[in-house]
C-alpha positions, 0 to 999 in steps of 0.5 A, a space after each residue: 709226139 711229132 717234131 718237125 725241124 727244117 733243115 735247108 739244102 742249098 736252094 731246097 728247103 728240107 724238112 725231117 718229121 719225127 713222130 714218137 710213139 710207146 710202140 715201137 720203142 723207138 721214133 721214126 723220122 721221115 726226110 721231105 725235100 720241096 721245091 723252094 719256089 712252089 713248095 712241092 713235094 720233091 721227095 720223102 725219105 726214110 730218114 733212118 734209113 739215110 742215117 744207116 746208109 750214112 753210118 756204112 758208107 763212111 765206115 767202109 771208105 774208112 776201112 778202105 783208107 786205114 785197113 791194110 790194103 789186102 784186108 779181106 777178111 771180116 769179123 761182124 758182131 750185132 746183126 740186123 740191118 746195119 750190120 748187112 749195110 756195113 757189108 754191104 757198104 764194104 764190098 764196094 770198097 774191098 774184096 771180101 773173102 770171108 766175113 764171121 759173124 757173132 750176135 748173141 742171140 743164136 737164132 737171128 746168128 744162123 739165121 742172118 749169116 745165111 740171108 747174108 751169104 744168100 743175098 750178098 754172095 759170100 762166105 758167111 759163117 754165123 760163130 759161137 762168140 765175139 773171139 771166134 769171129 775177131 781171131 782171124 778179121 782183117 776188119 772187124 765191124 761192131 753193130 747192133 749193140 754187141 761190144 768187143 769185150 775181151 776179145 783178142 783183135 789182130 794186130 793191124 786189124 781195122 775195128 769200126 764201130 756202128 751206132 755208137 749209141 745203142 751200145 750201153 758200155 764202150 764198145 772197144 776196151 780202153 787197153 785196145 784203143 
């Protein structure tokens, strides 16, 4: 099924286009921006794209804003491209020195931590558990569906949680917030 919605951009008239489909799992949406006189096309966006640039841009201005202000080392739990925006994102707000990273499938783990460390040039370290990664986190950022748990966070660390609603349970456990 498609759905078209407008959406209006002062004096530019913006349209998002979602077209859902059993494969892949999920919708895909597309942002076109047009000339409110002509109608031309001005722009086509990847809407999710956006929403996920969005997401990180946010949570590292609030991360500048709320974390310690010597906060430089990060804890990542889920992988995937939110996760590489958030740090992405991070880094122009912060110095990162060390970032632990946890998602429960190991492959994707070592194998995401090393384009990290390859693309970002930092130090990224794939761990074995959620409680590895937070132990030492300044930051620690939750993404890709992969919950805090009963991990013991740092006092005065800063959590940010991504996507809030990929996660099937809270993310955080009420006793932290």
């Amino acid at each position: 099924s498609t759905l078209v919605r407008q959406s209006t951009l002062p004096g530019l008239p913006a349209y998002e286009v979602t077209v859902r489909a059993e494969w892949p799992d999920r919708a895909r949406s597309v942002l076109q921006l047009h000339d409110a006189g002509t109608g031309q096309l001005l722009a086509l966006m990847d809407a999710g794209h956006l929403t996920a640039l969005r997401a990180s841009v946010v949570s590292a201005l609030a991360a500048d804003v709320l974390a310690r202000p010597n906060a430089k080392h990060v804890a990542v739990l889920g992988s995937g491209s939110a996760a590489s925006s958030a740090l992405k994102a991070l880094r122009l707000v912060r110095s990162i020195e060390q970032v632990w990273l946890y998602e429960p499938n190991a492959a994707d783990n070592f194998q995401l931590a090393h384009q990290l460390q390859l693309t970002q040039s930092m130090k990224v370290r794939a761990v074995d558990s959620a409680q590895e990664a937070v132990q030492g986190a300044d930051i620690v950022v939750l993404s890709g569906g992969v919950p805090l748990g009963v991990a013991v966070v740092p006092p005065g660390a800063h959590v940010t949680v991504l996507a809030a609603e990929r996660f099937a349970d809270a993310p955080i456990p009420a006793p932290l917030l």
